[in-house]
N, C-alpha and C positions, 0 to 999 in steps of 0.2 A: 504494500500500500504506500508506503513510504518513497520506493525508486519510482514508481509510478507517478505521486507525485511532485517531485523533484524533477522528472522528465517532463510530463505538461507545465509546468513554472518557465523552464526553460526555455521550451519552443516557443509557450507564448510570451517571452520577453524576445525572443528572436523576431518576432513576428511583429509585434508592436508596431513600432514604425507606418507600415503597411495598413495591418487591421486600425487604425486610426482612420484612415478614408474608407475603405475598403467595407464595402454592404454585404456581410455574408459572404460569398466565394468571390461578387463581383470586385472589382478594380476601378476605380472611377476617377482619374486624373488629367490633365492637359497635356502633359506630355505622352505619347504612347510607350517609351523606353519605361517611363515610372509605369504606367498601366500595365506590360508586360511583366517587367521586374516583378510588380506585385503579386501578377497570376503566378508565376514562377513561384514565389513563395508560400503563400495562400495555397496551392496543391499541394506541397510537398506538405506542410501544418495541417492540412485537412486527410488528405488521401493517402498518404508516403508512409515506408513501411518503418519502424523503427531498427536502429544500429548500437551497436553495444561501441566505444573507444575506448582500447589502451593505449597510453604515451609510453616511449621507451627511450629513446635514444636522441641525444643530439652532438652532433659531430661539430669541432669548432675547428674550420677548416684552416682559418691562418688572419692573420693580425694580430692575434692575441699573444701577448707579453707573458704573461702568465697563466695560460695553457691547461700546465700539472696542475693549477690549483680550482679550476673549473670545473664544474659537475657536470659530466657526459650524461650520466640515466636520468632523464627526464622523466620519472614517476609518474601515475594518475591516470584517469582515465575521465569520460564522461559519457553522452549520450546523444543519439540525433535524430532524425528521419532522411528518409530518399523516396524519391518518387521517378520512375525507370520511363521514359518517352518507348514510344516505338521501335526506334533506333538501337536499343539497349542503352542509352546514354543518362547520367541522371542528374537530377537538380537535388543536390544536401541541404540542411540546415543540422548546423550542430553548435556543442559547448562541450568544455571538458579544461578542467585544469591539472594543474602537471607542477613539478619541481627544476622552476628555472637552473641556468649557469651560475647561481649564486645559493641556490638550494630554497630558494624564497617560492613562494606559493606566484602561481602566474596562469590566471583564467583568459581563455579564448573562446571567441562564438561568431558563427559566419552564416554565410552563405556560399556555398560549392556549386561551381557545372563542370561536367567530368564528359571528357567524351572516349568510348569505349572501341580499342580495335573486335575484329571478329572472334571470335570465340575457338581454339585449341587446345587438343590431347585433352578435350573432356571437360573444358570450361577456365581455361589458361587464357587471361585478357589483359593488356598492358591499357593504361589511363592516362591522359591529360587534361589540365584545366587550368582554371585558376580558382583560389578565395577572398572573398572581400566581408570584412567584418571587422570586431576589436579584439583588443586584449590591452592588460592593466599589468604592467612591472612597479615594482618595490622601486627601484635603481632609475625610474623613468619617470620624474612629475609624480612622485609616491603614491603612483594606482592610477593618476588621471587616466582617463578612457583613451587608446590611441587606435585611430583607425588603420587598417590593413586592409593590401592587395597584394596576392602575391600566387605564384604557379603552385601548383601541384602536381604530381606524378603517381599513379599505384601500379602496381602489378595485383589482379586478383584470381582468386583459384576460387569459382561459383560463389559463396556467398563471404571469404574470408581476406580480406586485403591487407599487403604494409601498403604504405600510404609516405607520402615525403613532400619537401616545401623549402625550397634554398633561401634565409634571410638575406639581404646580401649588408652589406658595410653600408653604413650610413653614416659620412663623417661628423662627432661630435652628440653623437647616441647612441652606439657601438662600436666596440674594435675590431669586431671581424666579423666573415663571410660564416654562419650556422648552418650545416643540414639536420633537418630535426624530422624523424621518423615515429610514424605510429601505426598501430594496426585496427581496424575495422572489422564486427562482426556483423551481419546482415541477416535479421531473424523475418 
């Protein structure tokens, strides 16, 4: 009852935004990118199936001074939905926090489109995309909300993916280039 609710909380603060204009499942804006974007989102919170995330890994690829003294296991997990187009391709919304390079608690929540090659040896599919949403560092404006856009990459075997996302160097807000890996369950 509890993951349950903690999962609806989520989505519907992911959603937010959107279900502010948004009548029921409709979209109703002047721009058509907002009207689309919303439908986009609005399916995935209505219809989309739920996803289990664990965070594992983030590789600090180089700028970093002090390297040894950086927390590689990114800890934690969270929870999402997807919702699959025809194509096999999908639209995410997720959340899940994890234990930064500094070992500090650091929550993330987006939106994903992922587009999917053909399907091999039995459900073997490489992914690309990108995600656009926030996340809140200790080391950054102490939590202020910072928005994100950035690629994504998975390899998935039928419903079980790792999942990746290169931070790159931003001078004067990090010292170096992060790969940060996670895996996806698809129930």
């Amino acid at each position: 009852m509890k993951k349950t609710l903690v999962n609806a909380v989520t989505v519907s603060m992911l959603c937010a935004p959107f279900a502010a204009h948004a009548d029921g499942k409709t979209c109703d804006y002047k721009r058509d990118w907002m009207s689309s974007a919303c439908e986009r989102v609005m399916r995935v919170a209505h219809d989309g199936t739920w996803d289990l995330y664990v965070t594992g890994y983030g590789w600090h690829i180089d700028g970093f001074d002090n390297r040894s003294e950086l927390n590689p296991w990114s800890y934690g997990g969270g929870a999402g939905k997807h919702w699959t187009d025809a194509n096999g391709n999908e639209d995410i919304l997720f959340a899940f926090a994890f234990s930064d390079s500094h070992h500090n608690f650091e929550p993330i929540g987006g939106y994903a489109r992922q587009w999917y090659t053909k399907s091999v040896l039995g459900g073997l599919q490489a992914g690309g995309g990108f995600f656009v949403g926030f996340t809140a560092r200790s080391d950054v404006a102490h939590y202020l909300p910072l928005p994100l856009a950035l690629p994504i990459g998975s390899i998935r075997y039928r419903r079980a993916s790792i999942m990746a996302t290169i931070i790159p160097r931003i001078p004067g807000l990090n010292d170096g280039d992060v790969a940060f890996f996670w895996g996806r369950y698809e129930f």
